[in-house]
Structures are given as C-alpha cells and as structure tokens.
N, C-alpha and C positions, 0 to 999 in steps of 0.2 A: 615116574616120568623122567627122572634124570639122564641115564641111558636110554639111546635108542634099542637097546637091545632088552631092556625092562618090560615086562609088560603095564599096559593101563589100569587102573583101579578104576572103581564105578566113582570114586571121590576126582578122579583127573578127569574122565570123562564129562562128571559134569561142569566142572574148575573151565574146562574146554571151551565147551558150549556156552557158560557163562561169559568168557572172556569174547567169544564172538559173535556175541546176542543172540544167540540160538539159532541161527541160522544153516546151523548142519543137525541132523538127526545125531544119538548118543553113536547109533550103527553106520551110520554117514563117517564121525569120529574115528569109529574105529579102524576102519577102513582108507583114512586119510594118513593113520599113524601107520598101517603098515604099508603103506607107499612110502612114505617118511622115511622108517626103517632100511627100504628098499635104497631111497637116495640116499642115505647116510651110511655110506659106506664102510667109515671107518669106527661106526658107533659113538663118534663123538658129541652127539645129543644135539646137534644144529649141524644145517648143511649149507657148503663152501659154493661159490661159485660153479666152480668146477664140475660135481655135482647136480648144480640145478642145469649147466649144460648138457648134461648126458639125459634131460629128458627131451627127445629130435622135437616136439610141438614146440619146447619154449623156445630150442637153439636158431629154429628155423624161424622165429618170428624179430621182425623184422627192427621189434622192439628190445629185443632182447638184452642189449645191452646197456639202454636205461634200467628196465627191470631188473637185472643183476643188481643193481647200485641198491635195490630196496630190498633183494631177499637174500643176499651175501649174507651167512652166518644167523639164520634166523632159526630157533630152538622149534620145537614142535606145536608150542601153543599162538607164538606169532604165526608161523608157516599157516596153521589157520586160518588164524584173524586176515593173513595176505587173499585167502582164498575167499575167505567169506565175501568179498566184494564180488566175487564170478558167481554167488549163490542164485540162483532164480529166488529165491526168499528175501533177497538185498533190496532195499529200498531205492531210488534214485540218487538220493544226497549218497549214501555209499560211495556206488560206482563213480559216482563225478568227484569221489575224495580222493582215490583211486588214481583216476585216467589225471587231477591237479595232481597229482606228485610225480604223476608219471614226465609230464611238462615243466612241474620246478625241480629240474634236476641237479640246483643247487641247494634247495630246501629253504629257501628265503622268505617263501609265503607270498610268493610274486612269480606273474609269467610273464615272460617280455615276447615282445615283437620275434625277438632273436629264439627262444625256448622255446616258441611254438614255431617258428622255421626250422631250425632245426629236428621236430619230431615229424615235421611236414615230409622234411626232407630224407629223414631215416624210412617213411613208408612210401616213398613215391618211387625212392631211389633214381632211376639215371631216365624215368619217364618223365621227369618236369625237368625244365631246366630251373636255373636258380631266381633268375628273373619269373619266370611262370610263377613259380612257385610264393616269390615276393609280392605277384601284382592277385594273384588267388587271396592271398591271405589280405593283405589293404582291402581290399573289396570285402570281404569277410567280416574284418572286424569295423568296417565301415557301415554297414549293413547292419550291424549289434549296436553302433554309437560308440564306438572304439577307435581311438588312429593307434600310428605305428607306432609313437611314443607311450601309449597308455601302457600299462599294470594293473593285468589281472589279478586279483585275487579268489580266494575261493571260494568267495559272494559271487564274483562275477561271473565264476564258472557257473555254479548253480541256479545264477539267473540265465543264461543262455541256456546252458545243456538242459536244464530240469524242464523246460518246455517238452523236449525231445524224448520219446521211447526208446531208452537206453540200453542194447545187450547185448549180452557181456556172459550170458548163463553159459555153467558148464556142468557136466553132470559127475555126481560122484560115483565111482561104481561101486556099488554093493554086493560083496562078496555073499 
C-alpha cells in the first residue's frame, strides 16, 4: 500500500476496513483505491489539495475549502476513514464528528458563535446578508439554550444534531 501505483493485498484490505470500522465492503475498498490511484496523480501515495480539487463534486461545494484543510495530503487508508463518515453504514455520532470539524476549523475542540457564521456564511453565500445571517443563527442557538457567547463542543453537537436524521450517504461504485 505504500505506492499509489502498488497494488492491494487482502492483508491492506482488511488493515482498511479495520481502520474504518467496517464501514465499506473489502470490494467497496477496492474500488475506493482505484479512484485514489486515479486522484494521485503523481503516485506519491497521498493526495494534494490540488488534487482533491480536480474532483468538480468537491470543487463545486460550497464547503470546499474548509474540507481541503482536512484532506490536504491524506494517504489511502485515512482518505477512507474521511469517507467512511458519507457511508450509509455510519452511525450518527460519526457524521456529527465529521460536519464538528468541519466548524472547528481551527481544531480547538470548540465552535464559536463566529465558526458557525462563518460556515453559515460559506453556504448561504450572497443570499443572507450578514446581519440575517447573525440574527438566524441567535435564534438557533437560542432555541438549543445556547447564546452567542457559548462553546460548542462535540457533546453539544451530538446532543442537538443526534436528535436529527442525519444524511450525509454517498454511494461507492462498484466496479
């Protein structure tokens, strides 16, 4: 598995699936490595930014460039485990470990008033204004027993989001 240009052994394979709770089939796997392969341009066994821009679903999302911060230079077995959170087999705490990182995008273990404005603002883009978007969000986490001062953590996500049917699924295609 060191090269992207290596092939899988049934030992990586299952090394795979173990590292992301089983959550993709072994042929799920294999099928994710050669997409992997496909992004890793230059066979250097983890893929660049750069890279994960040249797939148009991620570039066009809207999220994109938080998400870069988390999958810049990720080897084949993380790239994974990134994915395993999209699985339809993901649990809810998964996903909502997922969507908190995606909001602590300084990796503090905390989401401020401001971290969630800003990812507010990265999907609403130029349809809220910034005040809208300020008095949305106080109502919101007003509503949870949150003000604008509080600090989420990844308890507090879990207790709001984990109420809610989360998804998030994407499908692997199996060659």
């Amino acid at each position: 598995m060191g090269t992207a240009s290596s092939m899988l052994t049934q030992y990586d394979i299952e090394e795979v699936q173990e590292h992301c709770n089983n959550l993709f089939s072994q042929q799920e796997i294999v099928s994710l490595y050669q997409r992997f392969c496909q992004l890793d341009r230059n066979a250097k066994g983890f893929i660049s930014a750069d890279e994960f821009l040249s797939v148009p679903e991620f570039a066009m999302n809207p999220l994109s460039q938080r998400l870069l911060k988390m999958v810049d230079g990720l080897n084949f077995k993380d790239f994974v485990a990134f994915l395993s959170a999209f699985s339809a087999k993901a649990n809810a705490q998964q996903k909502i470990e997922l969507i908190f990182k995606v909001f602590d995008s300084d990796r503090n273990g905390k989401v401020s008033f401001k971290d969630i404005l800003e990812v507010l603002k990265d999907l609403s883009g130029s349809f809220m204004s910034d005040d809208q978007r300020e008095e949305v969000l106080s109502q919101v986490l007003k509503e949870a027993g949150y003000t604008k001062d509080s600090y989420l953590t990844l308890d507090d996500f879990i207790k709001v989001l984990g109420q809610s049917d989360l998804k998030m699924d994407v499908e692997v295609p199996v060659d």
